[in-house]
C-alpha positions in Angstrom: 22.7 -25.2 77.8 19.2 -26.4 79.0 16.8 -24.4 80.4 15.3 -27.0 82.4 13.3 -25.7 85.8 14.0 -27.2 88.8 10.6 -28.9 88.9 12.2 -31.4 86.2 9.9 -30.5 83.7 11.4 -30.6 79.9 11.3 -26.7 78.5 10.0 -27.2 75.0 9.6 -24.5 72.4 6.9 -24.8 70.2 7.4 -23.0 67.2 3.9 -22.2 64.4 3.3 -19.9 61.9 3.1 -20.0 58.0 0.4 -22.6 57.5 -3.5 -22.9 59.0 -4.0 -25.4 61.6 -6.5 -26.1 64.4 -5.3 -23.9 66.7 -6.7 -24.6 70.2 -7.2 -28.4 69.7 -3.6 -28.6 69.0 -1.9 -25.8 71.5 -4.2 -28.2 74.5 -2.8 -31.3 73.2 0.7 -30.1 73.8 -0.3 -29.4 77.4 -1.5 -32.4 78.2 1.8 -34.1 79.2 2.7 -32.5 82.6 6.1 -33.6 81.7 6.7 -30.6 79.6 6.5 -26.8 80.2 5.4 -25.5 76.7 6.4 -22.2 75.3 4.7 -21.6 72.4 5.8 -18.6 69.9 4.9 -17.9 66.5 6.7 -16.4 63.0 8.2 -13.8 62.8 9.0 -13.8 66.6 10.1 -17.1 66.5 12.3 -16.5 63.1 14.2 -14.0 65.7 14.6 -16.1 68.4 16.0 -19.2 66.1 18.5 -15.9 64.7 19.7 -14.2 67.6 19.8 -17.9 70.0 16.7 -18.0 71.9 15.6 -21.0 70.6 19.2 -22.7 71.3 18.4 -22.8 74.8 15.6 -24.6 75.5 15.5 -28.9 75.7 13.5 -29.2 73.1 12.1 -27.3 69.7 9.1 -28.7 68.3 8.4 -27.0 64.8 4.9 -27.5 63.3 5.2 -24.0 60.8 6.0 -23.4 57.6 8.3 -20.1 57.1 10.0 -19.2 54.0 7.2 -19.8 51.4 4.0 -17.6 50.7 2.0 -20.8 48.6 -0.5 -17.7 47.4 2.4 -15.7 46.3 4.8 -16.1 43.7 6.3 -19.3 42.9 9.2 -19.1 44.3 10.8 -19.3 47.8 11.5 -16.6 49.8 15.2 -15.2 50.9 16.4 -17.0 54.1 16.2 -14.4 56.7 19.3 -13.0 58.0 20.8 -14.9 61.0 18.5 -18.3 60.7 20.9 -21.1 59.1 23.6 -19.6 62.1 20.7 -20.3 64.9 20.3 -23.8 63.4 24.0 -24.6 63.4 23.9 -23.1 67.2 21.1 -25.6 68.0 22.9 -28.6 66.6 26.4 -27.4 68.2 24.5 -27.2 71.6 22.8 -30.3 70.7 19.6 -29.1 71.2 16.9 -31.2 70.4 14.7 -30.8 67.4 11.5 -32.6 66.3 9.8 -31.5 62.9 6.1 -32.3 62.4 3.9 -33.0 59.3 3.8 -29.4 57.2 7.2 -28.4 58.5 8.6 -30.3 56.5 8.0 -27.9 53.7 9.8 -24.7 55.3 12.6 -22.8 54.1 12.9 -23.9 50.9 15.5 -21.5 49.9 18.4 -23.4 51.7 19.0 -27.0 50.9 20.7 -27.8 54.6 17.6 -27.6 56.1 16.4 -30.4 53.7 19.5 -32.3 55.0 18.7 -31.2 58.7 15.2 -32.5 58.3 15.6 -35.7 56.0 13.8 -34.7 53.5 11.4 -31.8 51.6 8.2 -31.2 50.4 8.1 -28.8 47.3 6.1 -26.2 46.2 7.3 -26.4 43.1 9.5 -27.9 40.9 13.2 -28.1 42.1 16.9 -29.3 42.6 17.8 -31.3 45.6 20.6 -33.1 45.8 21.5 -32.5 42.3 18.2 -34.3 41.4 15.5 -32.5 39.6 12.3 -33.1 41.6 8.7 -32.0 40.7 6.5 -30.2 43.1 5.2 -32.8 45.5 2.0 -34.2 45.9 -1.1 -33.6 48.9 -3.8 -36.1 49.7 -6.1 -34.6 52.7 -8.1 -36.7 54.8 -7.0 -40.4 53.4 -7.4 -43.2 55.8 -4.3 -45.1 56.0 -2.2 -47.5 58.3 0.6 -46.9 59.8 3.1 -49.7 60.9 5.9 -49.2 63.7 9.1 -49.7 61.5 11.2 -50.0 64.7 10.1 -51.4 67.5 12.7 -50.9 70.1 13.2 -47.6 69.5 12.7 -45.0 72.2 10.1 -43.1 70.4 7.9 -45.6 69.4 7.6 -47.0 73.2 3.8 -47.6 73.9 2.9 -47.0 70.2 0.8 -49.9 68.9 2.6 -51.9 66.5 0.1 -50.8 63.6 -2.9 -48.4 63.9 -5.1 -46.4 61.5 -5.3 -42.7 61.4 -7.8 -40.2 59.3 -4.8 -37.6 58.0 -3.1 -35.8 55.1 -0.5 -38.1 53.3 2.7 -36.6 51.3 4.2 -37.6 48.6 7.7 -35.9 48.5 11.3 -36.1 48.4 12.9 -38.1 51.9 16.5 -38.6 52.2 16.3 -42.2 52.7 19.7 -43.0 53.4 20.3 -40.2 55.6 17.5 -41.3 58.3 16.3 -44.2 60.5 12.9 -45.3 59.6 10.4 -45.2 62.9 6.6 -45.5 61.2 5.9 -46.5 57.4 2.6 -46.4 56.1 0.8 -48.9 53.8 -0.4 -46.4 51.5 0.3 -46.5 48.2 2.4 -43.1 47.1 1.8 -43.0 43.5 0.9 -40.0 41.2 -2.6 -40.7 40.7 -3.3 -41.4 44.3 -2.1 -37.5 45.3 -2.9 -33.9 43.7 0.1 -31.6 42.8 0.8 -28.6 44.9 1.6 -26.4 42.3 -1.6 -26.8 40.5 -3.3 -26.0 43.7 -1.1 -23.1 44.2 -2.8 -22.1 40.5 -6.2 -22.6 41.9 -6.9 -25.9 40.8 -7.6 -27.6 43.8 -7.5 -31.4 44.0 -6.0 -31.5 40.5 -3.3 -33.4 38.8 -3.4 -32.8 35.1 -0.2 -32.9 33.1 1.7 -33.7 36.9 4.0 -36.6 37.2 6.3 -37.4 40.6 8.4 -40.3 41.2 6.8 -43.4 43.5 7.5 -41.7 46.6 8.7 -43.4 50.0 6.0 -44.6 52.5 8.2 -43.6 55.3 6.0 -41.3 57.4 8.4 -40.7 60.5 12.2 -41.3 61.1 15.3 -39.9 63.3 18.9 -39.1 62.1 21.3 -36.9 64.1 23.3 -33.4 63.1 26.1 -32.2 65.2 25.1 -32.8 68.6 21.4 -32.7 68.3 18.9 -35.6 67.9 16.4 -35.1 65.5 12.9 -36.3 64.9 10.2 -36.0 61.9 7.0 -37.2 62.4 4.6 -36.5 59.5 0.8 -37.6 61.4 -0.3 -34.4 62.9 -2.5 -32.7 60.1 -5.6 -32.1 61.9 -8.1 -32.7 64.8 -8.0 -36.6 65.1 -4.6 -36.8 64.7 -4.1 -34.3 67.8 -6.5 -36.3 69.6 -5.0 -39.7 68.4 -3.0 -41.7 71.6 -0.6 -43.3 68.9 0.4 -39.8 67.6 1.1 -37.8 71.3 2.9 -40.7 71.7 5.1 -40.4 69.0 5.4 -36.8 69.3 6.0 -36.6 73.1 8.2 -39.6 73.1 10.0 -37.5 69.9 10.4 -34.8 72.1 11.6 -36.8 75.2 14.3 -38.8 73.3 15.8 -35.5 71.0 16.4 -34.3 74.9 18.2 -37.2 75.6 15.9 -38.4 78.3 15.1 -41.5 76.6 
């Protein structure tokens, strides 16, 4: 059920927590579109409300957090909390709408559905998904790259230039190719020794990639797939300041957040 006010404005939950980001410049981009009435609520507050069906009721849940990994801890993930994979399987029976951004991609790593939810993981360390063994992935901070509109006529992608270049972190990780629709591709080239492992860094050894090897990864940088009921949108731009600032990304993001509540 949507908690939509009677001004028409989308009610969108944004959900943080888990992993530094610029806060201010970020929270005031998500105000700018007068569109949407923002809610934001950070972990562990917002682990309960995804448990006990908060977060079911609202249009739209945008998650740019990382829960369910402590990267200065041990390597390993953490238990999934009581309560969360049943408040994901409420939001995609309700058909709430869910849009994933850059670093959230890497949460809960303990439970391989939300891989499948997402379209894809980033891993801390070495692991299975899918029944394929898969090292940790790889980080590359502040790399200029360009990004190319994969899909033209899709909803989210209205009013995004065709191709643009953006000052942001780059992954390479696992994505569930056949289980999304490509939006945004970049021309970057994800190879080994173009990206530093995480688990190294995770060692201390920052910006390091000795004795690391990962697969050629996919320059898909942004895609949709449906679960259940719900629309679902990643969009992996959004590491830092000129990204939040950056017309082509709030684009992609609002429009993400428009079309997963079926008003586009």
């Amino acid at each position: 059920m949507s908690t939509s006010g009677a001004d028409g404005r989308l009610e969108v939950l944004l959900i943080t927590g888990g992993h530094a980001f610029d806060r201010e410049p970020f929270l005031a981009a998500w105000q700018s579109d007068p569109g949407f009435h923002v809610t934001h609520m950070e972990h562990p507050a917002a682990t309960d409300a995804i448990a006990d069906g908060r977060a079911a009721e609202y249009d739209t849940v945008v998650f740019y957090d990382m829960p369910g990994v402590d990267p200065r801890g041990p390597a390993k993930p953490q238990r999934l909390p009581a309560g969360v994979r049943e408040g994901f399987e409420e939001m995609t029976r309700r058909g709430t709408g869910l849009v994933f951004l850059h670093h959230a991609l890497a949460s809960w790593p303990a439970w391989e559905g939300y891989a499948e939810l997402v379209g894809g993981r980033y891993h801390f360390w070495p692991g299975a998904l899918r029944g394929t063994h898969w090292p940790d992935s790889g980080y590359l901070p502040e790399t200029t790259h360009r990004i190319n509109v994969l899909a033209q006529d899709h909803p989210v992608t209205q009013g995004v230039e065709g191709s643009f270049t953006l000052r942001d972190e780059l992954y390479l990780c696992a994505v569930l190719e056949d289980s999304v629709t490509p939006l945004i591709g970049s021309d970057f080239e994800f190879h080994t020794e173009n990206f530093y492992s995480t688990f190294r860094a995770m060692g201390g050894h920052m910006f390091d990639r000795e004795g690391w090897e990962h697969p050629v990864g996919s320059g898909l940088v942004g895609w949709t797939r449906e679960q259940g009921a719900s629309r679902i949108v990643y969009v992996q731009p959004g590491d830092g300041v000129a990204a939040y600032g950056n017309g082509n990304v709030r684009r992609l993001w609002f429009n993400g957040v428009r079309w997963a509540a079926k008003q586009l």
